[in-house]
N, C-alpha and C positions, 0 to 999 in steps of 0.2 A: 504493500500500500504506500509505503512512504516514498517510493522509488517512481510508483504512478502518478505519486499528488505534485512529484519534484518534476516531473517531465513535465504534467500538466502546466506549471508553474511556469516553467521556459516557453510552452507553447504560447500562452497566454501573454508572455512579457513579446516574444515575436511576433505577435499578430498585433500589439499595440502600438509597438516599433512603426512596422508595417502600415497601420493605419493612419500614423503620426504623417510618414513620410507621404502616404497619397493627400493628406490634406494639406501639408506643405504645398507640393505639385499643383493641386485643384487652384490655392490660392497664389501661387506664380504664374499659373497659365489666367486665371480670372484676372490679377492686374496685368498682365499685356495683352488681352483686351482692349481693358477698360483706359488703359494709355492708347489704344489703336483706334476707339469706337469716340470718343467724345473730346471735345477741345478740350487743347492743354496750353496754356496762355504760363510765359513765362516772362515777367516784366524786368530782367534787368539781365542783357548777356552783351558782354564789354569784347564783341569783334573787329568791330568800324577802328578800335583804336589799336588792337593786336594784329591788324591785317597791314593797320597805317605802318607799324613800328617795324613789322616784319610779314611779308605778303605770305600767304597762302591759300591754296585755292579749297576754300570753305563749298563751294557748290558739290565735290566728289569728297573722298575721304583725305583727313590728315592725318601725319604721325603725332603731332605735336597738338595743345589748343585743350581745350574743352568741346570744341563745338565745328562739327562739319554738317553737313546736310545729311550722308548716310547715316552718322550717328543717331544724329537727331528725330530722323525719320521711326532708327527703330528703337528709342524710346519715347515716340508716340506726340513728338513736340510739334504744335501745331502754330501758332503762333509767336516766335522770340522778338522778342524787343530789342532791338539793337540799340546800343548805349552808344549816343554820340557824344562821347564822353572828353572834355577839356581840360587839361593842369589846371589846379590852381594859380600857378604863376604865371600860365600866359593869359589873363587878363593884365597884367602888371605891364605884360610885355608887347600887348597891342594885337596877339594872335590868336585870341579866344573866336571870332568869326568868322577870318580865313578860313579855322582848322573846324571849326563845326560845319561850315559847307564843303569841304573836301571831304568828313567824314561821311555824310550824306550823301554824297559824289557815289563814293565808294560802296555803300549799300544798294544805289540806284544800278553799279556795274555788276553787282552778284545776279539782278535780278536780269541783266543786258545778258552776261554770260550762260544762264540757265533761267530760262524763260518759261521750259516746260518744269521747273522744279521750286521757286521763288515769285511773288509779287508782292509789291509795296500794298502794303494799307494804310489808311488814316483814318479810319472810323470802324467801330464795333461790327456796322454789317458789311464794311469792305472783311472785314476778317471772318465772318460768318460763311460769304460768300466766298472766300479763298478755299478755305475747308470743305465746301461742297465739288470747287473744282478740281478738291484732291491737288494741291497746291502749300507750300507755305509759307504763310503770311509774316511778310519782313516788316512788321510795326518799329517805332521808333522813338526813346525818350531820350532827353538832352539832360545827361547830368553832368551839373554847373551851368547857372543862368547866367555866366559871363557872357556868351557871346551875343546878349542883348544886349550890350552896349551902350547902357541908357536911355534906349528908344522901347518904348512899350509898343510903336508899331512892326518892332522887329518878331513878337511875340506871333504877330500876324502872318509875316514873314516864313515863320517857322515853322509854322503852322501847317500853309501851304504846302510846303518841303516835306511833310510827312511828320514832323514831333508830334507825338499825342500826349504827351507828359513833360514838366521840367523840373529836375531837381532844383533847386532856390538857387546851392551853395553846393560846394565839395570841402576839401583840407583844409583851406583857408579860407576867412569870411572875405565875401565880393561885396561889390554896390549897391548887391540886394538883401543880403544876410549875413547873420553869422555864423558861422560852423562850430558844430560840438568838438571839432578838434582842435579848433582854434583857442588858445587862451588871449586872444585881445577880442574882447568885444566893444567892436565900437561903435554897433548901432544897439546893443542892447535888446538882439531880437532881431527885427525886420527894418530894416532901412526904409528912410520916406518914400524912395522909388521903389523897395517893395513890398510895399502897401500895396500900392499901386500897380505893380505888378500881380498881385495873387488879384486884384479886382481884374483886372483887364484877361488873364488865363480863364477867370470864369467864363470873362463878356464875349470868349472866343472860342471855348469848351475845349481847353488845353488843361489838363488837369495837373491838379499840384501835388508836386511829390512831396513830401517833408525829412526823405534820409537827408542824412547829413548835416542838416541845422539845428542848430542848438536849442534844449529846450523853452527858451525867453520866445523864440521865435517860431518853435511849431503851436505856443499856444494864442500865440498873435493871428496864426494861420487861420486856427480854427476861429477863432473871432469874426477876421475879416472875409471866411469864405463862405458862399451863400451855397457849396454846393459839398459834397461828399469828398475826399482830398487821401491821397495815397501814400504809405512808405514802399517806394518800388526795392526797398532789398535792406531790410534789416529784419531785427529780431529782438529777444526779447531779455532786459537788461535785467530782470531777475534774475536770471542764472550768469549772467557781468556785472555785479553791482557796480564797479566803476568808470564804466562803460559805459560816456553821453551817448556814444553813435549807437547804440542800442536803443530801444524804448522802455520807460518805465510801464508799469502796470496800469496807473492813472493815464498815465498818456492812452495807452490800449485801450481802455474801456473809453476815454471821452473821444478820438479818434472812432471810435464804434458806433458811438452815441452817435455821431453825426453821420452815419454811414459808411465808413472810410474803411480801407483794407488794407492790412498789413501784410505784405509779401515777404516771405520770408526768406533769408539770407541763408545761404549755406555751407558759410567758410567756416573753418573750425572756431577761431576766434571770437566769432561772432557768438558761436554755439555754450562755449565750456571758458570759466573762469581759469583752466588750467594751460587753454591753448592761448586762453588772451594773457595772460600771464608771460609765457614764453614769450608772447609775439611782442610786448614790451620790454623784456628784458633783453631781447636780440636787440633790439631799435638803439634802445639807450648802449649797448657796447659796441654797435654799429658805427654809431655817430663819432663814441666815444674815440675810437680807434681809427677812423679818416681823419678825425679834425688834427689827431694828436700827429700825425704821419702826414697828413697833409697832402690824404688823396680825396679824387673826384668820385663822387657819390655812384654815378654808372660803369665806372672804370672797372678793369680785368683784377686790381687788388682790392674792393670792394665784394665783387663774385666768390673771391679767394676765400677771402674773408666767411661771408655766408656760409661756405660749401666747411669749413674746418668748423664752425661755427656749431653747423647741424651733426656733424660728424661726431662732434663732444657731446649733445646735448640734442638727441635726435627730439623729433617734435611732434606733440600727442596730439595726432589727430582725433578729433571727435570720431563719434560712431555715428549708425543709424539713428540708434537709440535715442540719441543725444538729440537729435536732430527732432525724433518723433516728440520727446519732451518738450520742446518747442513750441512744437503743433499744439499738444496736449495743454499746456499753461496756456495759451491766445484762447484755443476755441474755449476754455473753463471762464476765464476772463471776460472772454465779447462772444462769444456763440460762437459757431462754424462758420455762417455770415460773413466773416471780419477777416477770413486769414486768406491768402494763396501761396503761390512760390514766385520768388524772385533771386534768384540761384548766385545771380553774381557768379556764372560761370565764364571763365578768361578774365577775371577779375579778383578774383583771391591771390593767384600764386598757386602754389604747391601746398593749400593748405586744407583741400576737401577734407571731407570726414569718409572713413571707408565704408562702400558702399554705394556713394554718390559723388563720383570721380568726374564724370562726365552728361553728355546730353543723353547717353542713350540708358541712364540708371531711373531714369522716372519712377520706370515700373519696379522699382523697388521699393520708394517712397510709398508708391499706392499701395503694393502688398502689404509695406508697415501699419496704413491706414486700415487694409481688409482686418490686420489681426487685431488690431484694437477695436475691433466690430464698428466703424464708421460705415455708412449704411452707401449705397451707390450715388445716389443722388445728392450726399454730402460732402464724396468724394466730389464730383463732379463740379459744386459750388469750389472746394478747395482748388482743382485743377484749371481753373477758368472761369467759372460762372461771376462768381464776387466780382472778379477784375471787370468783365464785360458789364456787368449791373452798373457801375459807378463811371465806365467808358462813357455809353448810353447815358446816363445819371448827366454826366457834363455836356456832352452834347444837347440835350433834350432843355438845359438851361438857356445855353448858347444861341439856340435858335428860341426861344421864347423872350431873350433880352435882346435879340434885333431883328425882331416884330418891326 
């Protein structure tokens, strides 16, 4: 008997095994799917400026990047927002508008180069309608509102051009903000041009982004904005407490309050106190060791540098998990309603979390969503819906303020 009850024993731990592993399978095949079957809208992937820095042809596949078309395709990305993304310092330098219409330029020639595989959009149902032609839709947000250049009709301008969003500010505060990274504030929020500016993005249903400015000035946002208003790629500063470029919890829930959607950011740093940790303490013996030697910040002994750097003090990347915690604190915070993705892919570095390396790990994210029993249709707000709700949301102003 004891020899029959011990076999039965293993059979039973086999068949559980067994059953584990086909439900695993059920729920990897059910999210690539559900990445393949419904828009997947991803508000912040910084190519326009990795293509500018160093070409590669994003229409077929690359070795390098985050983000090609094949990749992308098969993790189920429907719409990316390309980041026409500007230094902070060239406002300083008078080339924040040259380089925002070259980088424009350059998303207009992906879509020159593969016509049957890319189209520009600039409204909710030009994107709507990309994805029915089995197409993907190259959307577009300008972060750093330098290259407006003092002109609010420039917002117009850009408009035009395809931006359907603009970050305010980036690293350092501009003419219109100030940046959470920035320690000089010198508008104390939003500058009188941009006041003026978040009024004139409603009046044009360019929506407003609020990564990267400082908290004096996304609460000014929400003041001055008569319509729902975006973080196109951050996350959630509970788990960074020191972390302005992160969101507080208040911020989350009044940002919610008002409609607004937080896309969430997928660098490690962003995610875990432990990677941001690292990623300050590299910075500070970074600096420390150019200025003391008395090299250039882009140069071949700064690279040197990094590479022994990481070698001594390899660097913890966040997990899935991490990432799903994320999710899990926003949606408990502001509903399901409030969150999407905004990946910040070709824009972190070398800092994913494993797991979500690249365009085509979506369907990982989703799988993470199936196991925490998030329902399809919740999924599907997470994946794109939110973002399109609040696209529409500005446009739908836009045209009833120039009646």
């Amino acid at each position: 008997m004891t020899y029959s009850f011990s076999c039965l024993c293993v059979a039973m731990v086999a068949a559980s095994a067994v059953s584990a592993t086909e439900q695993d399978s059920k729920l990897t095949a059910s999210a690539g799917l559900i990445a393949q079957k419904y828009m997947l809208v991803d508000t912040h992937i910084d190519v326009p400026y990795r293509i500018e820095d160093e070409w590669a042809d994003v229409t077929g596949h690359t070795e390098g990047g985050d983000f090609d078309y094949e990749r992308a395709r098969r993790g189920g990305l429907d719409i990316p927002f390309m980041s026409v993304y500007t230094p902070a310092e060239s406002e300083a330098e008078g080339e924040s508008f040259e380089l925002a219409n070259r980088l424009i330029d350059r998303v207009e020639a992906l879509v020159g180069r593969a016509p049957d595989k890319f189209t520009i959009v600039k409204t909710p149902g030009e994107a709507e309608n990309a994805m029915k032609r089995g197409l993907m839709g190259l959307a577009m947000g300008m972060e750093n509102g330098s290259p407006l250049d003092g002109k609010l009709e420039n917002i117009s301008f850009f408009k035009d051009r395809g931006i359907s969003y603009i970050t305010l500010t980036h690293s350092l505060s501009n003419h219109i903000s100030d940046s959470s990274y920035d320690e000089e504030r010198q508008w104390n929020g939003l500058s009188p041009f941009g006041k003026d500016v978040v009024a004139e993005m409603n009046r044009t249903g360019v929506m407003v982004d609020i990564s990267h400015v400082s908290d004096e000035a996304f609460w000014q946002v929400l003041e001055i904005s008569k319509v729902p208003v975006i973080a196109s790629h951050s996350s959630a500063r509970h788990f960074t407490p020191d972390f302005e470029r992160n969101m507080s919890d208040e911020m989350i829930r009044a940002l919610a309050a008002q409609g607004g959607v937080i896309q969430m950011n997928f660098g490690s740093s962003f995610l875990t106190a432990r990677a941001r940790s690292w990623s300050d303490q590299f910075k500070e013996a970074r600096e420390a060791y150019l200025e003391e030697n008395g090299f250039e910040e882009d140069g071949d002994e700064a690279k040197a540098f990094e590479k022994r750097y990481r070698e001594e003090r390899p660097f913890p990347f966040a997990s899935l998990d991490d990432l799903m915690a994320q999710f899990k604190h926003v949606i408990g915070l502001a509903g399901v309603e409030h969150v999407g993705i905004g990946s910040d892919f070709d824009g972190v570095g070398d800092s994913l979390p494993a797991g979500m390396k690249d365009v085509s790990a979506y369907p990982n994210l989703i799988e993470a969503l199936l196991v925490q029993e998030y329902s399809v249709e919740e999924i599907k707000a997470i994946m794109g819906g939110n973002l399109i709700r609040v696209w529409q949301q500005a446009e739908a102003f836009s045209k009833k303020s120039n009646r």
